[in-house]
C-alpha positions in Angstrom: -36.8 -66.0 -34.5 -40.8 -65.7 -34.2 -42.2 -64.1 -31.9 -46.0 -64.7 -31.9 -47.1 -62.1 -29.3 -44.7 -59.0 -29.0 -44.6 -56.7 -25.9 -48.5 -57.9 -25.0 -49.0 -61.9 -24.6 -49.9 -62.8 -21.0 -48.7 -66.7 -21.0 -52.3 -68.0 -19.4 -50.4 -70.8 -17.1 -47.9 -72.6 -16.6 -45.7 -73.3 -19.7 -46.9 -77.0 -21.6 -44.5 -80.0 -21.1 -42.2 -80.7 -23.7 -40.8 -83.9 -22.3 -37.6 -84.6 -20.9 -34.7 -84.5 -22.7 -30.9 -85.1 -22.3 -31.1 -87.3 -19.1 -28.0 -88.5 -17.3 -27.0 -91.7 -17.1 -24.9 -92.8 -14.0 -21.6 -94.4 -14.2 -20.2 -97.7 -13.6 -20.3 -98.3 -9.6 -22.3 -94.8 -9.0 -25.4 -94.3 -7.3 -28.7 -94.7 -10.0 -30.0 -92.0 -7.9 -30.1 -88.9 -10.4 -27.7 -85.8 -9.3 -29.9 -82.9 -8.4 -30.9 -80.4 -11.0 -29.1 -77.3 -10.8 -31.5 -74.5 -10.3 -30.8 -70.7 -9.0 -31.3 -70.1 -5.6 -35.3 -69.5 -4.3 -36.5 -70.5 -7.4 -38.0 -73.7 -8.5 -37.1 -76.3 -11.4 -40.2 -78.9 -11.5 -38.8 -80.1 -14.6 -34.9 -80.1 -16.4 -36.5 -77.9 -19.2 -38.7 -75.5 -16.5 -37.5 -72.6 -14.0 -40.1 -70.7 -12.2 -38.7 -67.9 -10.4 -41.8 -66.0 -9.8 -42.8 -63.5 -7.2 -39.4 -63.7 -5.3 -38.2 -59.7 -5.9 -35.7 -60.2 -7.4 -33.8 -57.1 -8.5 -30.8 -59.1 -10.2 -31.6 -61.5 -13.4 -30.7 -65.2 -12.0 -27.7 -67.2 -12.4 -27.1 -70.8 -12.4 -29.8 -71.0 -14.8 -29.8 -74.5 -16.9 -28.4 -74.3 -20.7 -30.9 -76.7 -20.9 -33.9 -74.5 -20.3 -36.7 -73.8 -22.4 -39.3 -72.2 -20.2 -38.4 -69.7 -18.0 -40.5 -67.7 -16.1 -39.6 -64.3 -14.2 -42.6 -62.2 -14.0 -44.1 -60.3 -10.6 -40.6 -59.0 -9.6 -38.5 -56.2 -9.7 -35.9 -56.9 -12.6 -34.9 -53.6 -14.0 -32.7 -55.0 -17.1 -32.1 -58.5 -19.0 -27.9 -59.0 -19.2 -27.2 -59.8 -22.7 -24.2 -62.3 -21.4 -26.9 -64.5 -19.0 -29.9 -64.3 -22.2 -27.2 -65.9 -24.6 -26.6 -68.9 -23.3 -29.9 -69.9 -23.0 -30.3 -70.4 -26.8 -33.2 -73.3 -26.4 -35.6 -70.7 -24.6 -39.2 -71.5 -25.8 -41.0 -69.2 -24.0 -40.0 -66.4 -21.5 -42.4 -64.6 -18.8 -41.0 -61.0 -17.5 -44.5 -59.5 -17.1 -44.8 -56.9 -14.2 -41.5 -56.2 -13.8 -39.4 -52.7 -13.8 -37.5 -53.5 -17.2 -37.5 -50.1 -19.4 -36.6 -49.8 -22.5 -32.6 -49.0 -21.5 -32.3 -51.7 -19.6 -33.0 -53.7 -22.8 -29.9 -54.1 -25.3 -30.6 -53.9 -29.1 -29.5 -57.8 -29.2 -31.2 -58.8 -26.1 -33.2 -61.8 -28.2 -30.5 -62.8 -30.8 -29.5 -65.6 -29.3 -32.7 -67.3 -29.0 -33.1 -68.5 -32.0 -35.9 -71.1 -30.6 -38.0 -68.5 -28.7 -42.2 -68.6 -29.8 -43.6 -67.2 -26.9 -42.8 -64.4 -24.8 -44.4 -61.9 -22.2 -43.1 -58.4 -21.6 -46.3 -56.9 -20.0 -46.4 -54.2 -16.9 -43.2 -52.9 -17.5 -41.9 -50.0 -18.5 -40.6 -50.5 -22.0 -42.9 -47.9 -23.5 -41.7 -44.6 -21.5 -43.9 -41.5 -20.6 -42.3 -39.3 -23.0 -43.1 -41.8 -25.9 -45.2 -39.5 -29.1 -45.8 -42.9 -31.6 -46.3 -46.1 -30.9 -46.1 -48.2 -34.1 -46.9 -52.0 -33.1 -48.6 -53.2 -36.4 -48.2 -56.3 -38.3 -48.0 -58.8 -35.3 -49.6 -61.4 -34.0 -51.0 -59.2 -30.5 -54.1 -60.9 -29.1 -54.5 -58.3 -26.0 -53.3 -55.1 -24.7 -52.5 -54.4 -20.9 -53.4 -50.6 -19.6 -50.0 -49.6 -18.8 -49.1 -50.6 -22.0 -50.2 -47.3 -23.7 -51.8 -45.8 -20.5 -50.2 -43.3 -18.7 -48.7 -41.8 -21.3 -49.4 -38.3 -21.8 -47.5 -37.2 -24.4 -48.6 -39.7 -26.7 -50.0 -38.9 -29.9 -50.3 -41.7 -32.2 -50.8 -45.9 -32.1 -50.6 -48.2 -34.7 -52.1 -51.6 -34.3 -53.2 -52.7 -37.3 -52.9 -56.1 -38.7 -52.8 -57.9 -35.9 -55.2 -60.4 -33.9 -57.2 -57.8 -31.6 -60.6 -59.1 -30.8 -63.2 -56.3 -27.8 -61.8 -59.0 -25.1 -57.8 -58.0 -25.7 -58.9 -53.7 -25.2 -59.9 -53.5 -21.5 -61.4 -50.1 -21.0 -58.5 -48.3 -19.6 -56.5 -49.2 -22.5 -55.4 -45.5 -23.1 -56.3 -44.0 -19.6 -53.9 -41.0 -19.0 -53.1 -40.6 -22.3 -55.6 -38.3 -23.5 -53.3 -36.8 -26.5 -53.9 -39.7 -28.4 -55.3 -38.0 -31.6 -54.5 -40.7 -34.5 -55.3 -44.7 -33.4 -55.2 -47.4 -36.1 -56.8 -51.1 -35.2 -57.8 -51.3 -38.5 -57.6 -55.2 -39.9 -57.9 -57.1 -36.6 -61.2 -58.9 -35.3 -63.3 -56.3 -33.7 -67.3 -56.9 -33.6 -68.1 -53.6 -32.8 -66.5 -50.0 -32.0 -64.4 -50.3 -28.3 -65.3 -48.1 -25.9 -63.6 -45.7 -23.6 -61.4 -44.6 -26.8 -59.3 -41.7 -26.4 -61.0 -38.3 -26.6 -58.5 -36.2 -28.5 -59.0 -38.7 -31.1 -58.7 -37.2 -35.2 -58.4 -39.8 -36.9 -59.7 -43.5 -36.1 -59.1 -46.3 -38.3 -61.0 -49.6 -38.2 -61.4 -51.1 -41.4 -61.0 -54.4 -42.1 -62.8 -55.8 -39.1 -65.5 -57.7 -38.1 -67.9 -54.9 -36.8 -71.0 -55.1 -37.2 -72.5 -52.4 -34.4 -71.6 -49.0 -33.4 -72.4 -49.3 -29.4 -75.0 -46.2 -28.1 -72.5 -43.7 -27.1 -68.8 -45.3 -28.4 -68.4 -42.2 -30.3 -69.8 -39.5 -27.9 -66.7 -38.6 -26.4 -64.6 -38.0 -29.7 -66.0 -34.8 -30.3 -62.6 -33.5 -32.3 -62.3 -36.8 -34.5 -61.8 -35.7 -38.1 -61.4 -38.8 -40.2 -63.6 -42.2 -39.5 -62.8 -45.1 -41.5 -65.1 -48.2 -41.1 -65.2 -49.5 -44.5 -65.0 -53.5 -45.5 -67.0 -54.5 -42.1 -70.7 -56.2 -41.5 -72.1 -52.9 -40.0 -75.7 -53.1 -40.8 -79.1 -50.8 -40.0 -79.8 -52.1 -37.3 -76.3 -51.7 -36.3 -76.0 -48.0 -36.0 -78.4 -45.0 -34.7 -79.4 -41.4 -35.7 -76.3 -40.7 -32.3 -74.3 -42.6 -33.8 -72.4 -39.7 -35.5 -74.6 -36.9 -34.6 -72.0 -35.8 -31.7 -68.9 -35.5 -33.8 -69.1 -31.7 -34.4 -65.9 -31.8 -36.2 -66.0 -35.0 -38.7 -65.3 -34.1 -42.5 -64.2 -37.8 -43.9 -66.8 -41.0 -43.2 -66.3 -44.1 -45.0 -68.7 -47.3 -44.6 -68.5 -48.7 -47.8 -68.2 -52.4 -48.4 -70.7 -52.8 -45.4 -74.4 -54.0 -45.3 -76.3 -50.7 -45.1 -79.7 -50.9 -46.6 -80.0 -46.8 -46.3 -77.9 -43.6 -45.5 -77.0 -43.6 -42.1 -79.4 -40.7 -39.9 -78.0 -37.9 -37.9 -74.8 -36.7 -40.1 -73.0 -34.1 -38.8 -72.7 -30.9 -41.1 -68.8 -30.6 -41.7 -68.7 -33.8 -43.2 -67.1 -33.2 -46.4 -66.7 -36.5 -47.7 -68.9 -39.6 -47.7 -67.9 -42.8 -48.8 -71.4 -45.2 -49.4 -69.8 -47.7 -52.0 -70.9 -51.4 -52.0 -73.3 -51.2 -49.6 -77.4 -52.4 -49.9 -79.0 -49.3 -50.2 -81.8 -49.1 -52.7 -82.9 -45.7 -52.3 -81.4 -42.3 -50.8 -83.9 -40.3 -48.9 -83.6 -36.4 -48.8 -84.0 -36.7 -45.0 -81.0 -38.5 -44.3 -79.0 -35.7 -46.1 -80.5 -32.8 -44.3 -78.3 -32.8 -41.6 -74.8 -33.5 -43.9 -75.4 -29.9 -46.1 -72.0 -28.9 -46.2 -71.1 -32.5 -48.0 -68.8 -31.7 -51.1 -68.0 -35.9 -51.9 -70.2 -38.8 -52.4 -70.0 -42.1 -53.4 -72.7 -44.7 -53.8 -70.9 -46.5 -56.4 -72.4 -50.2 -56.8 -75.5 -49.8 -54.8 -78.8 -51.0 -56.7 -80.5 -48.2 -56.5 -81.8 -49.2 -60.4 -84.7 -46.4 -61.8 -86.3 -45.1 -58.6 -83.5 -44.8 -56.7 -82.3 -41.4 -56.4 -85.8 -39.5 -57.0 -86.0 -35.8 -57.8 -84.7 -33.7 -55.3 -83.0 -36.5 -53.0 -80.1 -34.8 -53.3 -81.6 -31.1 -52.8 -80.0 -30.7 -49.4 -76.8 -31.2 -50.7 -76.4 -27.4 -51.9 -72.5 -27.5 -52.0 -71.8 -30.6 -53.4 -69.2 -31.4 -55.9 -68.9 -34.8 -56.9 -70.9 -37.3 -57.2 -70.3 -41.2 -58.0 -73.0 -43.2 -59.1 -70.4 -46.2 -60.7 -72.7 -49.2 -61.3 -76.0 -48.4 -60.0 -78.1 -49.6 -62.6 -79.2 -45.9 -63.1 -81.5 -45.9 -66.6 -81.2 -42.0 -66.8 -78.8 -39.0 -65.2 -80.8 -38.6 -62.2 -83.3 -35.6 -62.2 -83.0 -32.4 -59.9 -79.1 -32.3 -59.2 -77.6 -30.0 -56.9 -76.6 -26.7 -59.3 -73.1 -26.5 -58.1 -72.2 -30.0 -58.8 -68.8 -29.9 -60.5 -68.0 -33.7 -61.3 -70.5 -36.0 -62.5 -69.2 -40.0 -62.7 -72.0 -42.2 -64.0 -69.9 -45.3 -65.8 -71.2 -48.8 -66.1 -75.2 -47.9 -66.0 -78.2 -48.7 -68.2 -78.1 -44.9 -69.6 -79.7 -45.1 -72.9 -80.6 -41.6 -73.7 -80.1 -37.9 -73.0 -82.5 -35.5 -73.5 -82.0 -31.6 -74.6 -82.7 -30.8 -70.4 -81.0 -34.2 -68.7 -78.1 -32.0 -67.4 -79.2 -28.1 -67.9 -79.8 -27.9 -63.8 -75.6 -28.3 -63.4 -74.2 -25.9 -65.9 -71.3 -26.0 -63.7 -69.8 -28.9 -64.6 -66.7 -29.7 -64.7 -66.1 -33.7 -65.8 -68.7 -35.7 -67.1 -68.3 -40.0 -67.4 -71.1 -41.8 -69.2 -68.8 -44.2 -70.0 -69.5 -47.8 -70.8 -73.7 -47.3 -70.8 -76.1 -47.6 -73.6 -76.0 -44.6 -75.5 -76.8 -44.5 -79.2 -76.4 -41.6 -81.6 -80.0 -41.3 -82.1 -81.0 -41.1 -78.8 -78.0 -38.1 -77.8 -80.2 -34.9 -77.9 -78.1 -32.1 -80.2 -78.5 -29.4 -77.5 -77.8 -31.9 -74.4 -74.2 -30.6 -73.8 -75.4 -27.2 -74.7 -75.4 -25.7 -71.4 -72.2 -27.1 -70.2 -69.8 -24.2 -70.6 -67.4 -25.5 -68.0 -67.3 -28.9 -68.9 -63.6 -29.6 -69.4 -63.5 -33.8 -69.1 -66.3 -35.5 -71.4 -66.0 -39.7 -71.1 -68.4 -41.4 -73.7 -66.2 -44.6 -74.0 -68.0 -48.4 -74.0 -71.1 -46.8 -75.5 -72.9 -47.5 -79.0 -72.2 -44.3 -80.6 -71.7 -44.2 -85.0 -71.0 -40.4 -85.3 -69.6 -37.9 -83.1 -72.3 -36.2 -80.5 -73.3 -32.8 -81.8 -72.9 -29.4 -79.8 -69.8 -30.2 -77.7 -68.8 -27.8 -75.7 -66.0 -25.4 -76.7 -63.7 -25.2 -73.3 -63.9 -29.7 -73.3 -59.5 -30.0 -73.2 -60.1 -34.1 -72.7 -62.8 -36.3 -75.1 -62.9 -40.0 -74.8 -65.1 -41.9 -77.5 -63.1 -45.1 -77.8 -64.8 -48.2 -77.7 -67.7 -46.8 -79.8 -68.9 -47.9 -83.3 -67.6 -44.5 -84.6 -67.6 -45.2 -88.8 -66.5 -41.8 -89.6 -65.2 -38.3 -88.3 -66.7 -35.1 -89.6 -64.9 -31.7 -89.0 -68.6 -30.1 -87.7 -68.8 -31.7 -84.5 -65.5 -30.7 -84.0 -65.3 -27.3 -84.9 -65.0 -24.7 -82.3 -62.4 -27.3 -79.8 -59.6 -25.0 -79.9 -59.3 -25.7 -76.3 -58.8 -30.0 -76.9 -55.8 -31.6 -75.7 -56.7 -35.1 -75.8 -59.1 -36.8 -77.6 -59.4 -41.0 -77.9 -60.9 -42.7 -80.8 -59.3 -46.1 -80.3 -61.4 -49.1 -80.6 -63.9 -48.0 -83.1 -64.3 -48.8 -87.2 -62.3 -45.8 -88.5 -60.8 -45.9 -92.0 -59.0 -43.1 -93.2 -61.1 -42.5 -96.4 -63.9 -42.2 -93.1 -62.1 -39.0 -92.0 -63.6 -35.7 -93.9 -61.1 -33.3 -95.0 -60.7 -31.0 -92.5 -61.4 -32.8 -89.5 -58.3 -32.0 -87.5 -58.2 -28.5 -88.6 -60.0 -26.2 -85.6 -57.8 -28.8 -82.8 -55.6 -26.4 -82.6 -54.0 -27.4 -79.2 -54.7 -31.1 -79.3 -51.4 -32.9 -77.7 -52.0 -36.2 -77.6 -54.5 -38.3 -80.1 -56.0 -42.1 -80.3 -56.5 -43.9 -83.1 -55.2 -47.2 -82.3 -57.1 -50.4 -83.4 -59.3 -48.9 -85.7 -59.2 -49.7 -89.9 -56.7 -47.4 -90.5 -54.6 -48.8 -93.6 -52.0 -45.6 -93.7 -51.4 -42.3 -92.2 -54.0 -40.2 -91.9 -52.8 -36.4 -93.2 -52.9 -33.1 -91.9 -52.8 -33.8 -88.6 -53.2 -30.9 -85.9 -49.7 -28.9 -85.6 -49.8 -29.0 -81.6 -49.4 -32.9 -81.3 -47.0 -35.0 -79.2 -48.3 -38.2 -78.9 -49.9 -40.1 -82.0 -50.7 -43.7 -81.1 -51.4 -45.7 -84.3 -51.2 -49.2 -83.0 -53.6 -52.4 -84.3 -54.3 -51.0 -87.3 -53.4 -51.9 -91.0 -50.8 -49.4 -91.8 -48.3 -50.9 -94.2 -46.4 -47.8 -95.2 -45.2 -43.9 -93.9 -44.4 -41.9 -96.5 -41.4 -39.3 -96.2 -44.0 -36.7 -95.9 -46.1 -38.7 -93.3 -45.9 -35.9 -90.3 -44.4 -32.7 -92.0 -48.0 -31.3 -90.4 -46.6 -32.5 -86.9 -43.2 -31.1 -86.4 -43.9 -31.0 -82.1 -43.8 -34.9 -82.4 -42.2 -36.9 -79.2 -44.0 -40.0 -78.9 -45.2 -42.7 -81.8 -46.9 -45.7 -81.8 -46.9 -47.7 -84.8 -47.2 -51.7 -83.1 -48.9 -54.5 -84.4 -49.4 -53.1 -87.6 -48.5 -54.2 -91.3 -45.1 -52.9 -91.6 -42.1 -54.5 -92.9 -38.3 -54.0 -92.9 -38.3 -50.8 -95.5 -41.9 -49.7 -95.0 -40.8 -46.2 -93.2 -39.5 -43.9 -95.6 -36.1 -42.8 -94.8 -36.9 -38.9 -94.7 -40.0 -39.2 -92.5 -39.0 -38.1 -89.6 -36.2 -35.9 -90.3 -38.4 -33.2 -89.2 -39.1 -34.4 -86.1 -36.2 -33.0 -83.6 -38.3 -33.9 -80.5 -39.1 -37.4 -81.7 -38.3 -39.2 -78.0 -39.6 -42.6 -78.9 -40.8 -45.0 -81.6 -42.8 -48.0 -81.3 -42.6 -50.4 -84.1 -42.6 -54.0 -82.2 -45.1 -56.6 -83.1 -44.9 -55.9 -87.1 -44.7 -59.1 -89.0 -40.6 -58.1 -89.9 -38.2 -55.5 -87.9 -38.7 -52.5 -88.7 -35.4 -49.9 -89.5 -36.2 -46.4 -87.4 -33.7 -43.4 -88.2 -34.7 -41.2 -85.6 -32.9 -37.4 -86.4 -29.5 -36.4 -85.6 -30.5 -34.3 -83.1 -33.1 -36.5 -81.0 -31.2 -39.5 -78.2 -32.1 -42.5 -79.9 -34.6 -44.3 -78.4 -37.0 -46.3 -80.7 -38.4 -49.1 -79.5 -38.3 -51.3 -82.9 -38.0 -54.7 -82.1 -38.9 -57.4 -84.1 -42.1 -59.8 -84.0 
């Protein structure tokens, strides 16, 4: 059974002609006057497949209704259930009308529509299926077109509505959609057909979900009355400039999460409240941020202007000066050319991937010695253009991402707390142990994707990475094991290279072992020495699949075995 328009469709008229069907055919020395229709008493039966029994009072569900019914109308009456026993036998039902009636939700059985398998359209409006003492609504995924104001009005206990993904357009929310129900604090009509933010919404509201729509402008005072909403989401709409006003937000003294990204916003909104903690910009227009439209926002900790084009002279010095407390910042695809000059001091995350960065100087990032993570991944850096002392004053730095870059040697003067280093997809040629030295504090470091050999890797190299756990050196040049690897490490991942052999004495430097991957390399049947991982009592899993033979993996006595060592 389909139902198109659950709890809310209003049937605009009379229901459509669907032609006559199963006419009687007299007998032999009858009348060819047709019998009359049988049709419950008051009501009328303009057609064998139609009943209207509207407006007559009626406190009792009708008998002597047709089997061969398949409109039925009963709304503007005083029907307080449906009898399951009188709803089953009408099994060709089409479409059935009960608005404005007294029907609650007990006088409705659990299989009250089993039975009509054929039913499309039905109308349960003005009644009292959603009771007073209902909390959450959940009405989502749908095909709901309108809402009636009894339908969540006058309910004062409620505290939550969920309408998403269904067909809403402004015309289907009349005004006094949630009158008397002033509790309301979470409402979701997000992916629906709204052109711009209803009015009349309910004040208590927290949290206010309308994504997905087709809004394109804030009304002058739709959000004045929402003075304790938390959370606004109005991302993936056509909300433009001209679209929203410095009051648009300027009255929601208690909003800490705004998202508009995946609009049409040429600039940062005007009149941001000061708790809003998090600020969602992404995929928007905007060119340039002005330090006047971030005045007002100076307790904002998260922002996010990924894949705007705000290219060189977007973010000029000091646009983000009034941001004081800020602590992360995404500037994903921006077509940036340099870290941006002047950043907030206390800025803890800093996530530039996929620019035009081409060089950093000795003093690019001395105003945030605080940080914390630092992506430059997948820009233009090159070794000679990476200043010695640029990391220098990054004591904190924990999370260093360098990846998709043109580097050929490590970057010098790394700092010594980093515990996660990501240089793969470089054109790294060889590893020294002096840029290394001092990262007693690494844990995981990627070199995958680069032009390592192991004759590249100085003696050495390993030895200061004391507490490195897991290391990448897949799909480099490597044509055997590299030695004297760090004693801390648990995952090794070897794959793509050229390795053709492990020696019995391949990780005697490595006895913490749990996870190796030695895929797609040269190996063959015998080309892992029987002893080489009898050391290894925490060896968990070994990867050999993709070698041109099977490889044969003892794994020791005391480990579950677990190697993955399929063949080609």
């Amino acid at each position: 059974m389909r139902l198109s328009l659950l709890l809310l469709l209003l049937l605009p008229g009379p229901p459509p002609a669907l032609g006559m069907e199963d006419a009687a055919f007299p007998h032999p020395g009858e009348s060819s006057q047709p019998p009359p229709r049988a049709c419950p008493l008051r009501c009328s039966c303009p057609r064998d497949d139609t009943v209207d029994c509207d407006g007559l009072d009626l406190q009792v569900f009708p008998d002597n209704i047709t089997r061969a019914a398949q409109h039925l109308s009963l709304q503007n009456n005083q029907l307080q259930e449906l009898p399951y026993n009188e709803l089953s036998r009408l099994s060709g039902l089409r479409t059935l009308n009960l608005h404005n009636n007294l029907i609650s939700s007990e006088g409705l059985p659990d299989e009250a529509f089993e039975s009509l398998t054929q039913l499309q359209h039905i109308s349960v409006a003005q009644n009292k299926f959603l009771p007073r003492s209902l909390r959450v609504a959940d009405l989502a995924a749908n095909q709901m077109t309108e809402i009636f104001p009894l339908t969540f009005g006058e309910k004062p206990a409620l505290r939550a509505v969920y309408l998403h993904n269904n067909q809403l357009g402004n015309t289907g929310l009349p005004p006094d959609a949630f009158r008397g129900s002033a509790a309301v604090a979470t409402l979701s009509l997000s992916s629906n057909r709204l052109r711009y933010v209803p009015p009349s919404l309910p004040p208590a509201l927290e949290r206010l979900h309308l994504q997905n729509n087709l809004i394109s402008k804030v009304p002058r005072g739709a959000l004045s009355r929402q003075t304790h909403l938390r959370e606004l989401h109005l991302q993936h709409n056509q909300l433009t400039d001209s679209g929203l006003d410095a009051t648009t937000f300027s009255k929601l003294h208690c909003l800490e999460y705004l998202d508009l990204s995946h609009n049409q916003l040429a600039a940062v909104p005007a009149g941001l409240p000061h708790t809003l903690a998090v600020l969602h910009l992404g995929r928007n227009r905007i060119r340039q941020v002005e330090a006047a439209r971030l005045r007002g926002a100076r307790g904002l900790r998260y922002l996010l202007l990924q894949h705007n084009p705000l290219g060189a002279a977007g973010l000029p010095a000091g646009a983000l000066r009034p941001l004081r407390d800020l602590h992360t910042l995404h500037l994903y695809g921006n077509g940036l050319d340099r870290v941006p000059p002047a950043l907030p001091r206390r800025l803890r995350a800093l996530v530039l991937p996929h620019n035009r960065v081409a060089m950093l100087g000795a003093r690019d990032l001395a105003a945030t010695p605080g940080l914390t993570e630092l992506n430059l991944a997948y820009n233009r850096l090159a070794s000679a253009h990476v200043h010695p002392r640029a990391f220098r004053r990054l004591r904190a730095l924990r999370s260093l991402d360098l990846a998709g870059n043109q580097l050929t040697r490590l970057p010098a003067g790394l700092p010594a707390g980093l515990h996660t280093l990501r240089l793969q997809r470089n054109q790294l040629r060889a590893l020294e142990p002096e840029p290394l030295a001092g990262l007693d504090q690494l844990r995981d470091l990627s070199l995958a994707h680069n032009q390592l050999r192991v004759g590249d890797i100085g003696p050495g190299t390993w030895h200061e990475l004391q507490a490195l756990q897991v290391l990448d050196l897949s799909h480099n040049q490597l044509s055997f094991m590299p030695p004297d690897l760090p004693e801390a490490l648990e995952e090794l991942h070897l794959q793509g290279n050229r390795i053709s052999y492990v020696g019995p004495e391949a990780f005697l430097s490595t006895p913490r072992l749990r996870a190796l991957f030695l895929r797609a390399n040269r190996l063959h049947m015998t080309s892992i020495a029987p002893e080489a991982f009898l050391g290894l009592p925490h060896l968990r899993v070994v990867d050999t699949a993709g070698n041109p033979e099977q490889v044969l993996v003892r794994l020791p006595p005391t480990a579950p075995r677990r190697p993955r060592a399929e063949g080609p």
